[in-house]
Structure formats: structure tokens, C-alpha cells
N, C-alpha and C positions, 0 to 999 in steps of 0.2 A: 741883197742878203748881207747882212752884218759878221763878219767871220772879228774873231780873234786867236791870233796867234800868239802861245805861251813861250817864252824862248829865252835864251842864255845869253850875255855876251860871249863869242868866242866859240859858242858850236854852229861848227859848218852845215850838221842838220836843218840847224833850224835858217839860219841865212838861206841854204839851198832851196828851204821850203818857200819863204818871203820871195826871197826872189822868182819865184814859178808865179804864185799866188799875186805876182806885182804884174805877171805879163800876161795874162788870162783879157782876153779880149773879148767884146760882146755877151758879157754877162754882169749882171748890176752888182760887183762886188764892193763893200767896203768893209776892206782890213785896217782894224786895233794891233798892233805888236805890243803884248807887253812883257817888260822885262821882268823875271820872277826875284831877281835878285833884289830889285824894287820892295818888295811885300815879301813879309815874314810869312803868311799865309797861303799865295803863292807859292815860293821856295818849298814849305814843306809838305804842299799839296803835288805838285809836277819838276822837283829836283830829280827825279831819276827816269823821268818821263817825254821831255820835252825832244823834240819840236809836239806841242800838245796845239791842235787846231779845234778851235769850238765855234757855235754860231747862235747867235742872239735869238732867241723864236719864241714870243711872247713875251720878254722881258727876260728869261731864264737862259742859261748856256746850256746847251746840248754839246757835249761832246764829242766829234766827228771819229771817226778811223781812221788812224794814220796812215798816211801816203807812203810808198814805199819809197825812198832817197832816188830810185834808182826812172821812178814817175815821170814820164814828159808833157811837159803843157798842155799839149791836145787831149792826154789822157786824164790829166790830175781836172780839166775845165768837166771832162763826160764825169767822173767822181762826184763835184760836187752841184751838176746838175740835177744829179738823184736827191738833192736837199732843197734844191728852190721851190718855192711856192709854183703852185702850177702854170702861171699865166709870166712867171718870168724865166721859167725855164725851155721856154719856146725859143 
């Protein structure tokens, strides 16, 4: 599964979020960070939003429900097993 993460320099949100989402073990993840300060369009699409988690499904971003900060690993991997395709969420 393709995730992208929308994020700030300097929010501890979003750091907090990358780093859970970097230790997820046994599920086929690959995460994009990207910096919204990067893209004008970005910026004033999730400036007051971020940490913003989305996932590539068909070419389009869907995007996820945020994790609560408060999330531990075992729990944020059961979250986004409810989005994998069915034969990779085994």
C-alpha cells in the first residue's frame, strides 16, 4: 500500500506520526513524506490540518482518518489494515 504523509517541518505531530508509520512491521508499506511547505497547493490545501495521512488507490488519494498522537504501533498497523487490499492484509 502506497500511504502519503502530508507534514510540516517542526511539527512534532507529524514526526511522531512518520516515525510509528517507519516501524510498522509485516505489512507492505510504502511511505511518500511530503513537505506541504514545498507546494503552494499543498500549504493551502492541509496548513491547518497536518499530520494529513493519505493512500494511493487507483491512481487517486484517499484520505485516511487521523491517528490519534496518543496511537501505538500495534494499534496504528490494526487501523491501517482495515485499508489494505484483501490478500495483503492477511
Amino acid at each position: 500500500m502506497q500511504l502519503i504523509l502530508y507534514s510540516k517541518p517542526g511539527c512534532h505531530l507529524c514526526e511522531g506520526l512518520q516515525e510509528k508509520l517507519e516501524q510498522i512491521q509485516g505489512l507492505n508499506l510504502e511511505l511518500e513524506v511530503r513537505d506541504i511547505t514545498t507546494r503552494e497547493d499543498w500549504f493551502s490545501a492541509y496548513q491547518y490540518e497536518v499530520p494529513v495521512l493519505c493512500r494511493n488507490k487507483d491512481g487517486k488519494e484517499e484520505m485516511l482518518p487521523r491517528p490519534s498522537p496518543r496511537v501505538n504501533i500495534p494499534q496504528l498497523k490494526r487501523i491501517l489494515q482495515k485499508y489494505l487490499p484483501g490478500d495483503e492484509a492477511k
